[in-house]
C-alpha positions, 0 to 999 in steps of 0.5 A: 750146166748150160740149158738147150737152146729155145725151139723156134717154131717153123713157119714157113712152108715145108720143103716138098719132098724132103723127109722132115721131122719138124712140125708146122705149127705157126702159120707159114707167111705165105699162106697169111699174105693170101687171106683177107687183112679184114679177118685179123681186125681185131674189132669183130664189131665193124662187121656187125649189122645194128641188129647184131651189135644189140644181140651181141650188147644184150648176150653180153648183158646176160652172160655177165650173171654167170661168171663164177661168184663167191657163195654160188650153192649151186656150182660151188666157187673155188678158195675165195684167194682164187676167185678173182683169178677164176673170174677174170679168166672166165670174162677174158675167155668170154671175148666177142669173138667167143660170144658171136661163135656161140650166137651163130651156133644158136641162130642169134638166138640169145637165151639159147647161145645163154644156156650153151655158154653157161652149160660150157663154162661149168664144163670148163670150171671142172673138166679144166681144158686149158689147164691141161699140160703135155705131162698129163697126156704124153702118153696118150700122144706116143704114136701121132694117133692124133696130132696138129700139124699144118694149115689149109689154104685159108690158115686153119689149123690141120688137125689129124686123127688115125684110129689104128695107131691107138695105144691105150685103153684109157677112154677117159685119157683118150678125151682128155689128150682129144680135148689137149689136142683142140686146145692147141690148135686153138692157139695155132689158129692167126688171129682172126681165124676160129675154125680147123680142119679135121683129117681122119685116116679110115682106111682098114678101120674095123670095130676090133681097131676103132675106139668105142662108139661111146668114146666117139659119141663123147667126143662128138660132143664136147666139140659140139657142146664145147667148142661151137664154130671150131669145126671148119669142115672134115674129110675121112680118108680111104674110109672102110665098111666100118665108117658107113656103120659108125655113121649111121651110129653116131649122126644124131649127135652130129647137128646138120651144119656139122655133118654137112661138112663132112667130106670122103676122100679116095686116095689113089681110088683105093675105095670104091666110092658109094653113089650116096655117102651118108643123108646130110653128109659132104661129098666125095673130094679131093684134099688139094683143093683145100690144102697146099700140096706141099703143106698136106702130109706125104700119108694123105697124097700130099708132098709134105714128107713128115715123119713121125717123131714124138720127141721132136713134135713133143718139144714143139708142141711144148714150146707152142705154148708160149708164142702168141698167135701171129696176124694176118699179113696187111 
């Protein structure tokens, strides 16, 4: 029996107007040749001033205390044949770029940038994100309710949220699947960039077809706690009634860098547009303006003809798994 073919992952821009099922997970040339070839240096030093590089010395200094260990009572350590192999992963994970993401989110501010990265990797020793396979979440990933697919202008992943297409009541399989979903567009993202974009479908979203406040709360958190200065700006699409309610819900846990970035698109003015959107939020915008038409999804305005078919994109996202990211273009 001879085994199927490898998937070779797109990367090139989709054909505008074409109907496709093939997903764009690595990021097409064209959008690479365009960034600044500094941000795939992969010495994040040389942008330092003096006084960064001895924040970032000192950080890397005290973080060192918080790796797993053996005997640690207090967060017990795994099998004594596995902690070296935890360790390792623990100090590989915690590379400059992960140390500065977390001291710009605490304001340079060393003890707090300390007890945020330790408070995410005891997360990261049980919760167990990047352990995480396509078995453990296909269900959930049935109808594209989320999904990566694309990039914006800038090489950031395109990440895509559209509450009615929810087919579970499992909030703990919802996270999880959530937490898979960031993970791969981690490993979408070019090196030398750290951020996504966020794209969320609200149009006719109600309390009945939304998931919990509490589920969005936890969510909320876990991309605020857990993945510091991942969240490069989001839009809501055609947002209903509901949203100005959830908002008003769920911004105290939304920290005002975030929220700022927070942005409200009308398709075709199918929503009127409210004078004030939300205090602290973005503005109203257009998706063109940050992604290549050709690149954002035909669902959202754009010419990219996508249609949804899990088996196709599941495979995808599978064989994802094993590609290294690719370098900006010098």
């Amino acid at each position: 029996m001879t085994e199927p073919a490898p998937i070779r992952l797109m990367a090139s821009m989709p054909v505008p107007g074409v109907p496709t099922k093939l997903p764009v997970l690595s990021c097409p040339d064209v959008i690479l040749k365009r960034l600044d070839s500094s941000a795939g240096d992969p010495d994040l030093k040389k942008k330092l001033s003096p006084e960064q590089l001895a924040t970032l010395h000192e950080f890397r200094l005290l973080i060192s205390s918080h790796f797993t260990k053996v005997g640690d009572k207090t967060d017990p350590a795994p099998a004594d044949s596995e902690i070296a192999d935890v360790r390792q992963d623990e100090e590989s994970w915690c590379d400059d770029a992960c140390l500065l993401r977390y001291l710009r989110a605490s304001n340079w501010k060393v003890s707090h940038a300390a007890e945020r990265l330790e408070a995410t990797l005891k997360w990261r020793r049980s919760y167990k994100p990047h352990k995480i396979t396509p078995d453990d979440v296909k269900t959930e990933s049935l109808t594209g309710k989320i999904y990566v697919n694309g990039f914006d202008i800038i090489g950031r992943p395109i990440l895509y949220l559209c509450p009615k297409r929810e087919n579970t009541k499992d909030y703990d399989q919802q996270l999880k699947h959530t937490v898979f979903v960031l993970e791969t567009a981690i490993k979408m993202m070019p090196v030398g960039v750290e951020q996504m974009v966020i794209i969320i479908d609200y149009e006719d979203v109600s309390m009945r077809t939304s998931p919990p406040l509490s589920i969005s709360r936890r969510f909320l958190e876990v991309l605020g706690n857990h993945y510091p200065e991942r969240f490069g700006i989001g839009f809501v699409v055609n947002p209903s009634w509901y949203l100005w309610v959830a908002l008003t819900i769920v911004s105290p846990f939304l920290d005002p860098v975030s929220k700022a970035k927070l942005n409200f698109v009308s398709l075709d003015n199918k929503v009127k547009k409210k004078e004030s959107t939300n205090d602290g939020t973005g503005t109203w915008t257009s998706l063109q303006k940050y992604i290549d038409n050709e690149m954002l999804d035909a669902m959202f305005g754009g010419a990219y003809m996508f249609e949804w078919d899990h088996p196709t994109y599941w495979s995808h996202i599978c064989a994802l798994r094993n590609v290294r990211k690719r370098k900006i273009m010098m």
